[in-house]
Each structure stands twice: as C-alpha cells, then as structure tokens.
N, C-alpha and C positions, 0 to 999 in steps of 0.2 A: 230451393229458391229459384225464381224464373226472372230471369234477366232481357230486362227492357233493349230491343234493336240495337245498336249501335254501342253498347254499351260496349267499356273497355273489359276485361279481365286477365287473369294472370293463368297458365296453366299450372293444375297442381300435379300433375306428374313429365317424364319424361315423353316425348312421343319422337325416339330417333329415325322410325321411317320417316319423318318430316324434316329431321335435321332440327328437331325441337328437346328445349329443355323445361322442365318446372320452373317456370317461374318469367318465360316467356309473355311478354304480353298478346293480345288478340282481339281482335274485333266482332261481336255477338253480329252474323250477318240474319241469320234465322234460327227457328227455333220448333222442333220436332218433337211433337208431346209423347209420342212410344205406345205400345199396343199397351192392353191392360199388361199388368204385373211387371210389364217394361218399362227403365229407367230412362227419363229425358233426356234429350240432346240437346246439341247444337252445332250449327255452321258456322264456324269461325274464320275468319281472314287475317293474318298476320302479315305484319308490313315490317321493309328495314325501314331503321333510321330516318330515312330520308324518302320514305313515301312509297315504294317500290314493292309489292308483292310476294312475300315469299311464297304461303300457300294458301291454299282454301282446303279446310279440312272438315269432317262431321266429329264430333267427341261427345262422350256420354256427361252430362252436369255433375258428375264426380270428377270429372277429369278438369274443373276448371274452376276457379274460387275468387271472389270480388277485389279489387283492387281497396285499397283500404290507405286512410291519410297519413301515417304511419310510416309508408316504405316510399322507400325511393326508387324511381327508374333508373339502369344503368345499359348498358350497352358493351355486345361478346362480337366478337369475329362469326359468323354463321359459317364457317367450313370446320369451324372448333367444335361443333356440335356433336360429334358423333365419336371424337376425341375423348 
C-alpha cells in the first residue's frame, strides 16, 4: 500500500532505538520506493502531544499500517518507552 504525504499512520511494530512503540502514531514525510526486490519505505516524523518533534526516522512499509475509524488515539509518557 503506498501512502499519500502527510498521511497519518500508526506503527506496527516496536522501534525502542527511537523510544517508540506499536502503535505509535507518525507522519508519512516521504516516501522511498527501494531497489528491485527491495521492500518500501518511508520517512516518518512523530510529534508529542502538543506538536513538538520527537523523531524523524526511515522505516520499511511493513513496519507501519493505516490508521483506521475504529481506534482511538491515546497518549504514554515517552521516557516509558523503552520500559
């Protein structure tokens, strides 16, 4: 699935070098189509709460899955992360 700029999504796994967890929200900043036989990316930007930066990171399109009407946003301490 290739996801439009700006697009929100969720991450489907853990990524603790970032202090990140599944299910984490992010922001599709770009989008890196991979050599042949190589699996897609993307540059993600994940924000706290209140608009602030946590990282910019590259993740493969497995490691990230659409937000969906279904779920709700909630909100963790970010030093809990790696907890």
């Amino acid at each position: 699935m290739k996801y439009e700029l700006y697009t929100r999504v969720a991450l489907a796994t853990d990524l603790p070098e970032h202090r990140l967890r599944c299910g984490d929200v992010a922001t599709v900043v770009e989008f890196h189509a991979g050599r042949p036989q190589q699996e897609p990316g993307y540059s993600l930007e994940v924000f706290t709460a209140t608009g602030e930066t946590v990282a910019v990171l590259t993740v493969r399109e497995s490691q990230i899955e659409p937000l969906t009407s279904g779920e709700v946003l909630t909100v963790r301490w970010l030093h809990s992360a790696a907890a």
